[in-house]
KOLMAR-36918 format. One record per residue: residue number from 1; z, y, x of N, C-alpha, C, O, CB in turn. Coordinates in steps of 0.05 Angstrom, whole numbers, plus 32768, in hexadecimal, padded with zeros to 4 digits. Glycine has a CB too. Layout:
REM KOLMAR-36918
R   num   n.pz   n.py   n.px   ca.pz   ca.py   ca.px   c.pz   c.py   c.px   o.pz   o.py   o.px   cb.pz   cb.py   cb.px
R   NUM      Z      Y      X       Z       Y       X      Z      Y      X      Z      Y      X       Z       Y       X
...
REM end
This chain:
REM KOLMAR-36918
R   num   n.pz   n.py   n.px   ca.pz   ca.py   ca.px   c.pz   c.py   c.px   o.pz   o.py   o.px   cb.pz   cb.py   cb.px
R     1   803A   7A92   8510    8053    7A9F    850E   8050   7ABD   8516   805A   7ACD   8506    8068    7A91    8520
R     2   8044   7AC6   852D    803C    7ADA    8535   802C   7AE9   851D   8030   7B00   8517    802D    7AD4    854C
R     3   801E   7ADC   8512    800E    7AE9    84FE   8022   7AF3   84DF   8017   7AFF   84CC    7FF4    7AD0    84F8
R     4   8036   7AEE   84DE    804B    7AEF    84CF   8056   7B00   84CC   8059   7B0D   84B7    8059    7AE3    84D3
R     5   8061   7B04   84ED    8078    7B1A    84FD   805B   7B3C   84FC   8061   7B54   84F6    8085    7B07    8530
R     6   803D   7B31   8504    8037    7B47    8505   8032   7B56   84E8   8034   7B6E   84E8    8023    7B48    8515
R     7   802A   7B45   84CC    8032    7B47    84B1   8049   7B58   84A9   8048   7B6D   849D    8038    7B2E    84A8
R     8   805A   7B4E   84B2    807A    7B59    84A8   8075   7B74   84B7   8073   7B88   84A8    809C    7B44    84B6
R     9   8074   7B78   84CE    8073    7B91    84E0   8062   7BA4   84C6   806D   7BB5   84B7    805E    7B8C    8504
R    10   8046   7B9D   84C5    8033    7BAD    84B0   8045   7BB1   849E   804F   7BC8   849E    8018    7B9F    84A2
R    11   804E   7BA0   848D    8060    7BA2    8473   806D   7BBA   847E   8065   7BD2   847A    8075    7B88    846B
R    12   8084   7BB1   848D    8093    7BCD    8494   8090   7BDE   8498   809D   7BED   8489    809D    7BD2    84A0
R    13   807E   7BEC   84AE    8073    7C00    84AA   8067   7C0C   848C   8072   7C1E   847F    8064    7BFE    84BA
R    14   804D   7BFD   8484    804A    7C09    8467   8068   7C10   8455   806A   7C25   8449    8037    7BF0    8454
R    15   8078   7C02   8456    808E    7C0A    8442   809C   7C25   844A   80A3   7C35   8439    80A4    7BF3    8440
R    16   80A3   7C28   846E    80AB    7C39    8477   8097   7C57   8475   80A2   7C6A   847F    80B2    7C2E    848E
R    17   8082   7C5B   846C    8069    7C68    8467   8071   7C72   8449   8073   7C8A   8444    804D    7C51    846A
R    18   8077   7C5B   8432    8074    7C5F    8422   808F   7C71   841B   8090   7C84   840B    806B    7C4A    8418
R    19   80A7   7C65   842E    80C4    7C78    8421   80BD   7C92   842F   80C7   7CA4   8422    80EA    7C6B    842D
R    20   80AD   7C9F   8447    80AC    7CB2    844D   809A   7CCA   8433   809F   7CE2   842E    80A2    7CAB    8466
R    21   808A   7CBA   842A    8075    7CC1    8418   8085   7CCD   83F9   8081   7CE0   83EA    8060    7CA4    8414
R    22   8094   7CBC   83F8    80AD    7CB9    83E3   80B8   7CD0   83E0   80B5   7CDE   83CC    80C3    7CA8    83E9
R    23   80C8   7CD4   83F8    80D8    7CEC    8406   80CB   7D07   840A   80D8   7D1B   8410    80DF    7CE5    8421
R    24   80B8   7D07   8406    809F    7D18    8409   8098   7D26   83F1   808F   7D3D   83ED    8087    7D08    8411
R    25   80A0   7D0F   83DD    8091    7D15    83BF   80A8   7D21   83AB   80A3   7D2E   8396    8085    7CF5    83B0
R    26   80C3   7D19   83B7    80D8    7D1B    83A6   80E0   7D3D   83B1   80E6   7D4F   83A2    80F0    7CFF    83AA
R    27   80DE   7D3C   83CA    80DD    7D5E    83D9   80D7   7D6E   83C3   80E5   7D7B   83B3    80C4    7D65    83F3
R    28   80B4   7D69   83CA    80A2    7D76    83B5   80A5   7D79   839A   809B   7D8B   838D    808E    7D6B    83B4
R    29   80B8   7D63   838E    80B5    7D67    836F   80D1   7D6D   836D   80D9   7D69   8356    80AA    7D4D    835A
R    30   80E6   7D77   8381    8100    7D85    8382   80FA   7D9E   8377   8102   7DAA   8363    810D    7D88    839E
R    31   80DE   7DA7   8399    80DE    7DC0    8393   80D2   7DD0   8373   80DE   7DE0   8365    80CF    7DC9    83AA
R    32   80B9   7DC3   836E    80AC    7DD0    8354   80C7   7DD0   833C   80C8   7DE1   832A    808E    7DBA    8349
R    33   80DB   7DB9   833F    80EA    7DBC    8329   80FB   7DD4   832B   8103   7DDF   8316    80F9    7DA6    8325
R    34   8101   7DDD   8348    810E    7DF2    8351   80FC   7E0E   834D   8108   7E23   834E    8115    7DEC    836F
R    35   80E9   7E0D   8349    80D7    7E24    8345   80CA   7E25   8326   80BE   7E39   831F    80BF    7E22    835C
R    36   80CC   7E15   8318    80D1    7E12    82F9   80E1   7E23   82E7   80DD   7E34   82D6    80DC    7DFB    82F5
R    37   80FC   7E13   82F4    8111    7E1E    82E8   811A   7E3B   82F1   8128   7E46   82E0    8126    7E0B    82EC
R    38   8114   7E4B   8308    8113    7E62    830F   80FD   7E6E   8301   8105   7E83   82F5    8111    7E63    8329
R    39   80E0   7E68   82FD    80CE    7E74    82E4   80DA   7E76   82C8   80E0   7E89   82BA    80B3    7E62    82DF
R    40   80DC   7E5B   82C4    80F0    7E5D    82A6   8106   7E74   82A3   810A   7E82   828F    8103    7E40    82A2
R    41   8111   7E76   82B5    8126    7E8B    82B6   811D   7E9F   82BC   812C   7EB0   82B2    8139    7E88    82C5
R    42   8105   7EAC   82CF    80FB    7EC9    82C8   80E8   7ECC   82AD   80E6   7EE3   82A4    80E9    7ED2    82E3
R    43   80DB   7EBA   82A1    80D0    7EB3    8280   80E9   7EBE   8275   80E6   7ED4   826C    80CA    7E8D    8275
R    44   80FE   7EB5   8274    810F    7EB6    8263   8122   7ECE   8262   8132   7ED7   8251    811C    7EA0    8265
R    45   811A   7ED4   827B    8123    7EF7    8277   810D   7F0B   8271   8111   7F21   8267    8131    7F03    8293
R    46   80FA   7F03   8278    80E2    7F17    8270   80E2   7F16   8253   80E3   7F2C   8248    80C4    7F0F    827C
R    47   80E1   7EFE   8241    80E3    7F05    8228   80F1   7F14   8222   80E9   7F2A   8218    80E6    7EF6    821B
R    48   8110   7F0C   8228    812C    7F1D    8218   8129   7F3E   821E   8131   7F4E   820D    8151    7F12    8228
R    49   811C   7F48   8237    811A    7F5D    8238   810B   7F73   8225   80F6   7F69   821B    8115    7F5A    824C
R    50   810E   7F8A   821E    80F9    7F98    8209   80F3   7FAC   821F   8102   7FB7   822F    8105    7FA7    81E8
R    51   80DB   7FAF   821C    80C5    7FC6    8229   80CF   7FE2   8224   80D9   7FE7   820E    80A5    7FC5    821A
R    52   80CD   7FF4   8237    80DE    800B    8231   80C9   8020   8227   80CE   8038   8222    80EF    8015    824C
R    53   80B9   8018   8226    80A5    8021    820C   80A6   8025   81EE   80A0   8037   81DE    8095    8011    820B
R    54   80B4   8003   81EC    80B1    7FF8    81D1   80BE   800A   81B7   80B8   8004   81A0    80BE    7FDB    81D3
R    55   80D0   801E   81BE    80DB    802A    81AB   80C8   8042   81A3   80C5   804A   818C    80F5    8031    81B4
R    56   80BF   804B   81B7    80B0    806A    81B0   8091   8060   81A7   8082   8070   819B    80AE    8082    81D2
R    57   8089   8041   81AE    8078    8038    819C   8077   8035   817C   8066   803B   816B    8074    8026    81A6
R    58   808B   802B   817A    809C    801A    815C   809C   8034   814A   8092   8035   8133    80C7    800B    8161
R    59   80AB   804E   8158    80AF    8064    814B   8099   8076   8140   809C   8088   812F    80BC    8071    8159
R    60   8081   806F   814E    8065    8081    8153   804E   806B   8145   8037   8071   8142    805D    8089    817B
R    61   805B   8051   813E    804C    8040    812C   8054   804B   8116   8045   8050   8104    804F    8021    812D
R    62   806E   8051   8115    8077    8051    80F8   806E   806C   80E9   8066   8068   80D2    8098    804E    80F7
R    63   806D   8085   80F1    8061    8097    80F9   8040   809E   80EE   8034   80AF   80E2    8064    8091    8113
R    64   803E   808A   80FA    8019    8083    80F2   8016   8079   80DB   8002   8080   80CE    8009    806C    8104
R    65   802A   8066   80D1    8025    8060    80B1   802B   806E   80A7   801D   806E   8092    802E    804E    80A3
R    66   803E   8083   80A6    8044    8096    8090   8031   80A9   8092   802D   80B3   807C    805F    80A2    808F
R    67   801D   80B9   80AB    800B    80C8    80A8   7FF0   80B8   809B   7FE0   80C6   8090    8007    80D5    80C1
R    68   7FE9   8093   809C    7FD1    808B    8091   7FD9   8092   807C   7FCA   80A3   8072    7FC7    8073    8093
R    69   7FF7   8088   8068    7FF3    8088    8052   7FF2   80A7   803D   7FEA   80A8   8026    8005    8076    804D
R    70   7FFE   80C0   804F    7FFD    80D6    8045   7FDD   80E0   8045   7FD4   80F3   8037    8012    80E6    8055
R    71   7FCF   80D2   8054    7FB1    80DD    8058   7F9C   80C7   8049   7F84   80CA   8048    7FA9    80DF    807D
R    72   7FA9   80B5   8040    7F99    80A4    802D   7FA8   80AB   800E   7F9B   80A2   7FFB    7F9B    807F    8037
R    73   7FC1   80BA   8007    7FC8    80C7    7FF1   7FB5   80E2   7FF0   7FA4   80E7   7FDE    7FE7    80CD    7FF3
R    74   7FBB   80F2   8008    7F9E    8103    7FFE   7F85   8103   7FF8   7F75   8112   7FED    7F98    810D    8009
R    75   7F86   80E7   8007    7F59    80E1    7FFE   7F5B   80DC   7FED   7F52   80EF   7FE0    7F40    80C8    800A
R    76   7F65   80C9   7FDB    7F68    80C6    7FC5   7F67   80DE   7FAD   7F5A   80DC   7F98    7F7D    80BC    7FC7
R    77   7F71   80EB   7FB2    7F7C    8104    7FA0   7F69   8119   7FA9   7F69   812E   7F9C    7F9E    810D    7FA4
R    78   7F59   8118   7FBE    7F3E    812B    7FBE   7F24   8118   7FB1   7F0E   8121   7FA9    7F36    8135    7FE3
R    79   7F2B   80FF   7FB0    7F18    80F3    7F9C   7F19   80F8   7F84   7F04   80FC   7F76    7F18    80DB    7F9A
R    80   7F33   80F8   7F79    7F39    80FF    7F5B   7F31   8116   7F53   7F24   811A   7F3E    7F54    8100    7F53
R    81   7F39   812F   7F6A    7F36    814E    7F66   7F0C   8148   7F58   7F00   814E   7F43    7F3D    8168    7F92
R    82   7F01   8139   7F74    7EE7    8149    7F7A   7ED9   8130   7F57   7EC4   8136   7F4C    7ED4    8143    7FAB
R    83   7EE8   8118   7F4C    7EDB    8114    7F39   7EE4   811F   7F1C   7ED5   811A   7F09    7ED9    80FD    7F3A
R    84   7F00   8130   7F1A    7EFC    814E    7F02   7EEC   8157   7F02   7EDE   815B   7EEE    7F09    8165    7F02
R    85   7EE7   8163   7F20    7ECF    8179    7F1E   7EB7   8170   7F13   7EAA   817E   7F04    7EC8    8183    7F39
R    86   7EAD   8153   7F1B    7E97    814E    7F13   7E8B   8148   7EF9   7E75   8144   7EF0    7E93    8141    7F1F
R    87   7EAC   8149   7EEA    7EA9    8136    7ED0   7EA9   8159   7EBE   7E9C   815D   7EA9    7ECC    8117    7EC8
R    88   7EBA   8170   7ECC    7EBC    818A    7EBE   7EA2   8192   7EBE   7E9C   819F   7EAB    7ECE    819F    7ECB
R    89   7E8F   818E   7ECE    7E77    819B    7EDB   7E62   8192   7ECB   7E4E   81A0   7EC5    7E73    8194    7EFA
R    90   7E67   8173   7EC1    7E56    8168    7EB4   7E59   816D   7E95   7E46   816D   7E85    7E56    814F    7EBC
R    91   7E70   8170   7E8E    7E77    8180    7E70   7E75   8199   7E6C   7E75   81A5   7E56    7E91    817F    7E68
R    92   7E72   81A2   7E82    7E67    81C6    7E7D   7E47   81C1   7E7A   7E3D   81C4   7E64    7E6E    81E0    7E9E
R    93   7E35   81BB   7E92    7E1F    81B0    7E86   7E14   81A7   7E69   7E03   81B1   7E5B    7E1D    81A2    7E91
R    94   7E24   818F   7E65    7E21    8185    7E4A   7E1C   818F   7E34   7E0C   818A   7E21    7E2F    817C    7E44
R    95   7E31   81A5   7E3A    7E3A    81BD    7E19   7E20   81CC   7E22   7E10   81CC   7E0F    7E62    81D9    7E18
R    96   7E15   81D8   7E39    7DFE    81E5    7E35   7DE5   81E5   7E30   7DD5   81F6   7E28    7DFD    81ED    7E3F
R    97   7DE1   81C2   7E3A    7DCB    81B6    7E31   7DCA   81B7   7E0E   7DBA   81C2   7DFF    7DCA    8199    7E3D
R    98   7DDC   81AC   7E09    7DDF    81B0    7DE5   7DDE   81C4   7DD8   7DD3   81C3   7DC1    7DF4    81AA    7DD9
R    99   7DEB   81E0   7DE3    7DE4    81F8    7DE3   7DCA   81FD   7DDA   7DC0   8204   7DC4    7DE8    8202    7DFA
R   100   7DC0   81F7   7DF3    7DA5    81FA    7DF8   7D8D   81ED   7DE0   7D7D   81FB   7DD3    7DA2    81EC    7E13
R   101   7D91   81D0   7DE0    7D87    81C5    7DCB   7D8F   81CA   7DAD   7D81   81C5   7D9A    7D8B    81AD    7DD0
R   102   7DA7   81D5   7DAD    7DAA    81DF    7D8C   7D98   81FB   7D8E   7D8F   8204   7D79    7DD2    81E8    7D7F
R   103   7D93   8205   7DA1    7D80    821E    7DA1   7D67   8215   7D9B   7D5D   821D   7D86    7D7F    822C    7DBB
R   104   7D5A   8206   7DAB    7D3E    8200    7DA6   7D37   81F8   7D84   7D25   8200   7D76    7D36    81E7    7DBB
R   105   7D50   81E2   7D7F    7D55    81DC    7D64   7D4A   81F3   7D48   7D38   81F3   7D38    7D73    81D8    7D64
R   106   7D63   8204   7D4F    7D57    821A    7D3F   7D3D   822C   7D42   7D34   823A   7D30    7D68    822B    7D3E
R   107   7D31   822B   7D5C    7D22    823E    7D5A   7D04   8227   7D4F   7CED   822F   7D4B    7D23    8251    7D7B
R   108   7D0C   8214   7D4D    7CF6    8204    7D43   7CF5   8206   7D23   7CE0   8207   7D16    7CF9    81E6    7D4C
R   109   7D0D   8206   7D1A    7D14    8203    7CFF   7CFE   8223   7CF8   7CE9   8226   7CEC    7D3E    8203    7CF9
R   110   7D0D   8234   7D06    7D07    8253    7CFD   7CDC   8259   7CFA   7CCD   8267   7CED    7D1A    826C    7D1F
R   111   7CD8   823E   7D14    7CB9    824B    7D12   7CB0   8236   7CFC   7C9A   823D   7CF3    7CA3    8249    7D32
R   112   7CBB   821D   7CEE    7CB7    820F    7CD7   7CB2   8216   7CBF   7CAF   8204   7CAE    7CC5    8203    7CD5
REM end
């Protein structure tokens, strides 16, 4: 019987152990839920907020595309310029080489 009563005692205690443990755990998972929802809520203002940057960036992006594309309209169009030239340069040549060869032409004819 004694051995029973000192059983039940163990029991009790362990159970009284275990609701402290309980109480302990539910504390603990009060608080993180309490410090969650306070993150969530500085998250959720940090998003909505805009950087007081962000405008004089946006403006100075935009900025930048219209100087790439005015400076890739000019490369362009110094490509075009510099392949006239090459194509004028090469037709002035041309005519003088032929020039040239209608010269030799005749002067061959003439020593014939």
């Amino acid at each position: 019987m004694r051995s029973v009563e000192d059983h039940v005692r163990s029991l009790e205690g362990l159970l009284d152990e275990l609701e402290r443990n309980e109480k302990t755990l539910d504390s603990k998972i009060d608080k993180k839920k309490v410090e969650l929802e306070r993150n969530e809520k500085r998250l959720s203002t940090l998003q909505s907020v805009r950087p007081a940057y962000m405008d004089e960036y946006e403006r100075l992006q935009g900025e930048l595309n219209d100087l790439y594309g005015k400076d890739n309209d000019s490369f362009q169009h110094a490509l075009e310029c510099a392949a006239c030239l090459y194509v004028d340069e090469y037709e002035h040549l041309q005519g003088e080489l032929n020039e040239l060869s209608g010269k030799v032409r005749t002067e061959q004819d003439e020593q014939d």
